[in-house]
N, C-alpha and C positions, 0 to 999 in steps of 0.2 A: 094493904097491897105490899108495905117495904115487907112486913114477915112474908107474907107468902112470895116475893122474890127472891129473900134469905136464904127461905127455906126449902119452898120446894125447888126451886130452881138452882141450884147447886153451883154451887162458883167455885174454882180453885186458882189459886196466889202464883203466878209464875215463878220461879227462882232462874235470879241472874248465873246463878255459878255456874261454871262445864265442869265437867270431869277431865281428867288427866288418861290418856293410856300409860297401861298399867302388863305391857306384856311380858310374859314369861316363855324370853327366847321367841324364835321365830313362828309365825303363825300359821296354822294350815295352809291358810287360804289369802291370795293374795289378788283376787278376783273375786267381786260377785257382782252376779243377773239375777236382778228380781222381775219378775214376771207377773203381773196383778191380771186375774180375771174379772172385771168388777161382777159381782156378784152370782160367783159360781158357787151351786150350791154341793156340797156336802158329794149329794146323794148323786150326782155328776158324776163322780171320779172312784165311789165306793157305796159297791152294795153291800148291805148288811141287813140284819135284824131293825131298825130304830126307824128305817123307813120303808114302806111299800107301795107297791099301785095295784089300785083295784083292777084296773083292765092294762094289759099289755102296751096296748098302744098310747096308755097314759107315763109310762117307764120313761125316763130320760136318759137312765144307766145304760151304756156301752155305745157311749155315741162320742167318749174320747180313749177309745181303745189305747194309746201310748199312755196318757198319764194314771190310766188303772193297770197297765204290765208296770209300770217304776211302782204303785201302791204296793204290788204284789211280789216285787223282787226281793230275794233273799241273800243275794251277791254279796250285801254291805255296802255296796255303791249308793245306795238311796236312803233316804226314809220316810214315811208316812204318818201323818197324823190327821184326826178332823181337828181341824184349826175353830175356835169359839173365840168368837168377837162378844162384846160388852154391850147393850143397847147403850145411845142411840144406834142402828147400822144405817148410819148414812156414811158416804164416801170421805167426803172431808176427818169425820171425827174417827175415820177410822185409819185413817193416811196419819193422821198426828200421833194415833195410838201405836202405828205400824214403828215410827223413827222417835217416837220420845220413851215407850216401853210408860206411859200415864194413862191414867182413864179417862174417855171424856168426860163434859160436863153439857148438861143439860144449854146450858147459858149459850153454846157453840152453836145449835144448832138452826140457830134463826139465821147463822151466818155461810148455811150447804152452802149457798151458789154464789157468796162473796169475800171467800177468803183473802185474809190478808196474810203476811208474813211469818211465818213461826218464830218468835224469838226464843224461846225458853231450848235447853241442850238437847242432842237429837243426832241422829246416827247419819243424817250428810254431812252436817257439819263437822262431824268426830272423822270422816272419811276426810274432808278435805285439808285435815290435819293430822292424819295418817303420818307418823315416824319412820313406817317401815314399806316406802314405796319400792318397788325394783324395778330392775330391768327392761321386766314384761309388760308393765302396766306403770301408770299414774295415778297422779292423787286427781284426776279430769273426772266427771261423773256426766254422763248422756242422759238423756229423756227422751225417749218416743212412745207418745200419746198423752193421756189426760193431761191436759193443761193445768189441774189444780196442786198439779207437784211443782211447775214453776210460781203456781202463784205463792202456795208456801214458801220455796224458797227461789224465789225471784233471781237472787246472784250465783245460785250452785252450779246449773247445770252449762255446761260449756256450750254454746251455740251455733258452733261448726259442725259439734255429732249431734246435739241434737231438733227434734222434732214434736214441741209441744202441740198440741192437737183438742181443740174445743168444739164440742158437738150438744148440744142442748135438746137437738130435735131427735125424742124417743123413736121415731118411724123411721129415723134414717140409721141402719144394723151396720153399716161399712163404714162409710167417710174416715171415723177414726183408726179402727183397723187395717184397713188397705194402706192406709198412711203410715203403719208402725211398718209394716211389711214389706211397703216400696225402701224406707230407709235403713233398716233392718241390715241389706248387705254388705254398704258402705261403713260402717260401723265396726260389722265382724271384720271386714279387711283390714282396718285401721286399729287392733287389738292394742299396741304401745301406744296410743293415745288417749287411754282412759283405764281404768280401774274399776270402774262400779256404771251399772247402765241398770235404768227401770224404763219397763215396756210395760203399759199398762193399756190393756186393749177394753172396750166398752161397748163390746157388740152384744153379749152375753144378756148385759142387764139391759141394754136396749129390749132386745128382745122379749125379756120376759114383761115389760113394760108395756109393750104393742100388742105382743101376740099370747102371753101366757107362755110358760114353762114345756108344757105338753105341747108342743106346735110343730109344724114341718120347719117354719125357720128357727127357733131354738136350735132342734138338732142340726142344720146344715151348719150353723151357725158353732155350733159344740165342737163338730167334725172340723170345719175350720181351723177354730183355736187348736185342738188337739194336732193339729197337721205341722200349725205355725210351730209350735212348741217342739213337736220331733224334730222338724228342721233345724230349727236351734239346734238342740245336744247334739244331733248329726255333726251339723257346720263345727263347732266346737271340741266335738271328740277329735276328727280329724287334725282338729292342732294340737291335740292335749297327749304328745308322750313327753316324757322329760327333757325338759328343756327348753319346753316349745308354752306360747303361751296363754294356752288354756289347760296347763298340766295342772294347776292348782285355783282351778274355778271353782265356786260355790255357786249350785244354780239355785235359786228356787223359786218355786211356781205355787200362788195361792189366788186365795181370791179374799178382797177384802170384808166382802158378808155374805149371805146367801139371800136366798129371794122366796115370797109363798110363792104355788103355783099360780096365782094371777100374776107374779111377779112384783109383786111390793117387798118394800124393806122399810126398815128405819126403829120397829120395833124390835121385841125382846122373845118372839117365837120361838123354838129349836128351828125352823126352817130359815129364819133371820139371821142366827146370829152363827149357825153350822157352816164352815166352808171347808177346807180341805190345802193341808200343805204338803207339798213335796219337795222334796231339798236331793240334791243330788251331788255326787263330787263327780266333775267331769275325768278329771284327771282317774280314778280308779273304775270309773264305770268303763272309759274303752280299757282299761287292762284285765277288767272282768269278763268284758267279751271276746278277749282273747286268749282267755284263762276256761281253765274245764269248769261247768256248773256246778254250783254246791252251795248247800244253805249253810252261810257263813256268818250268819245273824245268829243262829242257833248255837252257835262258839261260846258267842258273848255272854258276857255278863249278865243279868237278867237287868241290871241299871241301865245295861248300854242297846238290849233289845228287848224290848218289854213282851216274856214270854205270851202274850194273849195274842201276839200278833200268829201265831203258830196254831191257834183252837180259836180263832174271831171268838175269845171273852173277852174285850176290851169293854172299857164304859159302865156306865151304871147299869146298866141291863143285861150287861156279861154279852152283847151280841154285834160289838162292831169287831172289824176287821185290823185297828189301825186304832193305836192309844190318841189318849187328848191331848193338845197344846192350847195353852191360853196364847189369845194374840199378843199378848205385853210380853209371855217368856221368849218369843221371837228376839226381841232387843238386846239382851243382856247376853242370850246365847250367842246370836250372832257379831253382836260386837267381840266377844271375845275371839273366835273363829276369825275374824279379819285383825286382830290385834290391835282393837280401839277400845278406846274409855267408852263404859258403858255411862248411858243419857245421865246427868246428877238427876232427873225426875222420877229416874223408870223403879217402877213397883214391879218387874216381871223377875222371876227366878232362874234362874239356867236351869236352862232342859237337860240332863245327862245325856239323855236319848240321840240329842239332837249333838249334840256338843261332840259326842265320839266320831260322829262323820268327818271329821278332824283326822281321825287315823283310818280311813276306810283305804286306803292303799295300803296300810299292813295287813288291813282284813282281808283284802282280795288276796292279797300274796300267800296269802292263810302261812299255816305252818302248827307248831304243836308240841306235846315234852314238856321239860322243865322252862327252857326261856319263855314259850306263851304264856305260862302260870307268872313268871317276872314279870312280861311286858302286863297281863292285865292287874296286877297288883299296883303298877307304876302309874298306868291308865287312871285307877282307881284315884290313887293318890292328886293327882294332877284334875282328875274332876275335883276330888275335894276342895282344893286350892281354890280354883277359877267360883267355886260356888261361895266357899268365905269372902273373897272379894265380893262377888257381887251381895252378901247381905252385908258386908260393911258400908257398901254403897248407896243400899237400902237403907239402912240405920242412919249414914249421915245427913241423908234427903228430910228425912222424917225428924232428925233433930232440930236441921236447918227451919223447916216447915212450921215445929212448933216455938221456935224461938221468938 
């Protein structure tokens, strides 16, 4: 019995140490909203080749028409990716893997519906010691909905903005959602009192729990979230020209696994472990829309926009729309984007892809000639940078680890 808990069941060592931020000059982004769909899946937000339905009325595709236009846009305001999570896909070990940039372990998951604390280093607690707070925002972080972000981290979230939210019963699709939504406006009103907000709504995988994926409530259910979510960026553009503060917001909106069509998760399926992210820079998406249309993706780099998004060859099958993101390279990307120490735990790489959204206000501004052959040489240069850091970062985890 001790070998096969050794062994099959995988343990790994926490390490005490944090990381230090490590910024180079001021950061993009001095704001982010994260958005969790718990288990949306993939094929939600992006048709492609990898998935299909035999009869029509089995399709779940186009039932959040706004976050498949951001999949689709070429502005440089956005980016897309299908986001892959790691088995297990349950919530908890996927929220750890979301802010530590580690993999789970087997050993976690006896503990879904009774977490305790996170100690080990981790992207709230690197926010809550942000060097480079301004004006606009704080180093305050809000919660509205799943309660297992507070139980993670019990002391983070401020409790004036927010609205931790516990729903156990699969058949009830609202209680927590309605809940993100009634507080939702108080929050955006009050912008200089916080820095970092997650909205993590859980009507989605209720749903596909109750009723299946293929259902009338799924899709009212889809339409829903996809409504909530334009509202957002709406509410937000409107504060976001310079100056004002949501000029430098980082949105992003994923889901933390996907679901089969019964709606199960927890295993290692493509329909499990496929979800979908979207990242958007508020601050250039309204100067895009008030800018003439133009695929400004196609500019770049092929590092900074991965040509297949332009012929859906993405993926192993040459047939998605939207390259891949590991869930872990989320951490180290975004931490550097908000000018934090990336997790001392995290095994995730910096996304180039992702990491250029950092300069999508020079993109939208576009321009061309000799100085854009400068600016993307410097681009270049400065990805390279932020990616050395993070494998030195890597390297000293893994030294720490086997010491």
């Amino acid at each position: 019995m001790a070998w096969f808990v050794h062994g099959f069941l995988l343990t790994r060592v926490h390490m005490p140490q944090r990381s230090e931020a490590r910024p180079a000059g001021k950061p993009p982004f001095d704001r982010v909203v994260l958005v969790v769909v718990d288990a949306l899946r993939y094929d939600m937000v992006v048709r492609d080749g990898r998935y299909s339905c035999e009869r029509e009325e089995e399709c779940h595709y186009g039932h959040m028409p706004f976050l498949t236009r951001l999949a689709n846009d070429t502005s440089g305001a956005t980016r897309a990716f299908r986001f892959e999570a790691e088995p297990p896909t349950t919530t908890l070990q996927r929220l750890k893997a979301l802010t530590t940039g580690g993999p789970p372990t087997f050993f976690d998951v006896g503990n879904s519906f009774t977490p305790g604390a996170l100690v080990e280093d981790n992207l709230v607690h690197q926010f809550q010691r942000r060097i480079l707070p301004t004006a606009n925002s704080s180093n305050a972080l809000a919660l509205l909905g799943d309660v297992s972000w507070s139980q993670l981290f019990p002391s983070a979230f401020d409790p004036e903005l927010s609205a931790p939210l516990a729903c156990y019963n699969i058949h009830d699709l609202h209680s927590v959602d309605d809940g993100v939504l009634a507080a939702l406006p108080g929050l955006l009103g009050r912008p200089e009192r916080w820095g970092a907000a997650v909205l993590h709504f859980l009507g989605a995988d209720h749903a596909g729990h109750a009723h299946g994926v293929p259902s009338l409530e799924m899709r009212a259910k889809l339409r829903q979230l996809d409504s909530a979510v334009e509202g957002l960026a709406e509410v937000m553009a409107a504060r976001a020209a310079p100056g004002e503060p949501f000029h430098r917001t980082l949105l992003l909106v994923c889901g933390d696994h996907g679901q089969t069509l019964s709606g199960e998760h927890g295993g290692g399926s493509a329909e499990e472990v496929d979800s979908a992210l979207l990242a958007l820079h508020v601050g250039a998406w309204r100067l895009a829309r008030e800018s003439a249309p133009g695929n400004r993706l196609a500019a770049l780099p092929a590092v900074f926009a991965h040509p297949c998004r332009f012929n859906c060859a993405c993926g192993p099958e040459a047939n998605q729309c939207v390259p891949d993101l590991a869930q872990v390279d989320l951490v180290p990307t975004a931490a550097t984007l908000l000018g934090l120490g990336v997790p001392f735990g995290n095994l995730g790489r910096l996304s180039p892809e992702l990491w250029s959204l950092g300069q999508a206000l020079e993109d939208v501004r576009g321009g061309g000639g000799e100085g854009a052959q400068k600016d993307a040489e410097e681009r270049l240069k400065r990805c390279a940078l932020a990616a050395r850091d993070n494998a030195d970062q890597v390297l000293a985890y893994l030294r720490a680890y086997a010491a």
